[in-house]
C-alpha angles and dihedrals in degrees: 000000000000122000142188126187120247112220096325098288105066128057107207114203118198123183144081120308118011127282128262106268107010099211123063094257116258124169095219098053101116105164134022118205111197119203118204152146139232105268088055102039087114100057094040073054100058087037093061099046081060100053089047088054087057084059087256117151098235140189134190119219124186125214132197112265120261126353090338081082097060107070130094093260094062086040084051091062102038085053088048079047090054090050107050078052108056105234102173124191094278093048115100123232111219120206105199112171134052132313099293088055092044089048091053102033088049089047092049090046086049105054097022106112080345099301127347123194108290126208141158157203119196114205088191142063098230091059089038093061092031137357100053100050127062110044101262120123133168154170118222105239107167081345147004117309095347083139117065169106137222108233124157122226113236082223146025117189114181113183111199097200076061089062105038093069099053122125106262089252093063084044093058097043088055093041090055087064099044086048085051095051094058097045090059100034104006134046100169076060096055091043090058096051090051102055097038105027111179102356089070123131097273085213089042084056104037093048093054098042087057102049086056088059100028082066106043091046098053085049089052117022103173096032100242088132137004102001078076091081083071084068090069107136098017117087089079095025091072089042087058091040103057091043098041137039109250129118118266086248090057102049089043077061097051091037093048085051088055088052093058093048099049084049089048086062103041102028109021099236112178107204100077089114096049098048094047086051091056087041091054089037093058085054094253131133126262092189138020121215143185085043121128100248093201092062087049083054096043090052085046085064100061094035106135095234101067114096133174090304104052139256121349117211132179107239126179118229083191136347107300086006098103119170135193114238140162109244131215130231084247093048084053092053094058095048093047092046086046092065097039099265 
C-alpha cells in the first residue's frame, strides 16, 4: 500500500486489503473503540478480529445511519459508550463507515478526556476523497457542522476493493467531491472524470484526489486561508443538503453548479458548460426542484463562512483556477435560480 503524509501529522495508506497492523504501533494503546454504521458493520467487524489479534481491547459501537448520526445526542451515547468501556487518553478512537461516521467519530476522539488518538477507515468514496482526511469533524446543530473540532487522524487507511463494490449511488456521492477537487486543484483530475465519468480507475481517482488535498491542507491546516477553496460547491450545497433530501454528493453537484454560475457572472469564467456536462455524466444533478427556496436562503444566513463582510464563496476564474470572494445577495439569486430554486 502506498501512503503520503497529511499535514505532518496523518499517514494516509491507499491500496487493496488493510495494512498489518492497521494502527501506527504504540506500546501504551490498551483499548480500541470502533465507531461505525450499518452499512459497514462488516468491515468494523473484520477490523476489529484483527486488532484483537493484535491483543487490543476492542468495542463496537454502532451509529445511526447518514447524517442522524451526526447530533449531540448521538455524540452523548457514543461518549456513555467510551466510558463503560474504559477508553483511557492513550486508547485510539476508529471511525470505520462513510463521512458522517468519520465526522462524528473524529469529533468524539477530539473532545473525549481533551483529545484521544483518532483513525479511520472510510467505507465510501465520498469519505475516502474527503471526510476522512484533513482533520475537520463535526455535528449539524441549525446547519450542517456548526459544531466541531479539527482533530487529525494518526491514520487513514482507504481500501479500494472496499470501493469498488459500492452501490452506484455511494459511487456518485463520492464521485461529486472528486469532481470538485480537480476542478479546484486538478485539472488532469477533472479531464479524466469527464471523459470517463463513472467508469474511472477508483485508485486513479482516489490517489489523485488525495494529493490535492494532501497539499492544501498542508498549506492551510486549520482553514483560515486557502484550504477554503476545498469548500467549492458547498456553500449552497449544504444549504440544499440540510432542507432536501438529497445526498451530500448530490447537493455539492447543484450547488457546484450555483457556484459556476455565480463565476460566470462575476468573473467570467467559461466552463460552465463543461463542468455541468460532467456533472450530469457522473449521474448527478445539476438542479434540484420542488424545494422551498426561502428555507435554502434562510440556511445561507447562518452559513459559518459568512463574516462582517458578507458571504464568502469559492468561485473559479478557470478551471482549476478557484478564487475566494465575498458574494452578494444578488450573486446568491443567480446561482439559486441557476439550479431551479
Amino acid at each position: 500500500m502506498d501512503a503520503l503524509i497529511v499535514a505532518g501529522k496523518t499517514e494516509l495508506v491507499v491500496g487493496r486489503g488493510l495494512p498489518h497492523p492497521i494502527l501506527p504501533a504504540r506500546s501504551d494503546r490498551e483499548r480500541v473503540a470502533l465507531v461505525t454504521q450499518p452499512g459497514a458493520t462488516h468491515i468494523a467487524l473484520e477490523v476489529a478480529r484483527q486488532l484483537r489479534d493484535e491483543d487490543l481491547q476492542v468495542e463496537v459501537i454502532g451509529l445511526p445511519d447518514r447524517e442522524e448520526a451526526k447530533t449531540l445526542v448521538v455524540a452523548g451515547s457514543v461518549y456513555e459508550a467510551l466510558a463503560r468501556f474504559g477508553l483511557g487518553r492513550h486508547d485510539t478512537v476508529v471511525g470505520v463507515g462513510g463521512g458522517s461516521v468519520s465526522d462524528l467519530a473524529g469529533f468524539v476522539a477530539g473532545t473525549w478526556l481533551r483529545g484521544v488518538e483518532a483513525a479511520h477507515v472510510p467505507t465510501t468514496l465520498l469519505a475516502a476523497v474527503d471526510a476522512a482526511i484533513g482533520g475537520k469533524t463535526g455535528v449539524n446543530l441549525a446547519g450542517k457542522n456548526l459544531v466541531g473540532v479539527f482533530w487529525h487522524p494518526t491514520r487513514v487507511i482507504v481500501d479500494v476493493t472496499i470501493l469498488e463494490d459500492l452501490p452506484t449511488s455511494l459511487r456518485r456521492e463520492g464521485l461529486a467531491e472528486a469532481l470538485k477537487t480537480g476542478l479546484v486543484g486538478d485539472r488532469e483530475l477533472f479531464e479524466l472524470l469527464e471523459q470517463e465519468g463513472e467508469e474511472a480507475s477508483l485508485e486513479e481517482v482516489v490517489t489523485k484526489a488525495a494529493a490535492v488535498k494532501v497539499r492544501v491542507v498542508g498549506e492551510d491546516e486549520r482553514d483560515s486561508g486557502s484550504r477554503a477553496i476545498l469548500n467549492f460547491g458547498h456553500t449552497i450545497g449544504h444549504a440544499v443538503e440540510y432542507a432536501s433530501p438529497l445526498s451530500h454528493g448530490e447537493s455539492v453537484a447543484v450547488g457546484m453548479v450555483a457556484a459556476g454560475r455565480i463565476s460566470e457572472r462575476r468573473l467570467r469564467f467559461q466552463g460552465l458548460e463543461r463542468m455541468s456536462g460532467a456533472i450530469a455524466g457522473l449521474g448527478l444533478p445539476t438542479r434540484v426542484d420542488g424545494l422551498e427556496r426561502a428555507r435554502v436562503e434562510d440556511l445561507l444566513r447562518h452559513d459559518k463562512k459568512r463574516d462582517s463582510s458578507g458571504m464568502r464563496m469559492v468561485l473559479l476564474r478557470a478551471l482549476a483556477d478557484p478564487v475566494v470572494e465575498h458574494v452578494e445577495a444578488a450573486d446568491l439569486a443567480i446561482g439559486l435560480d441557476a439550479v431551479g430554486l
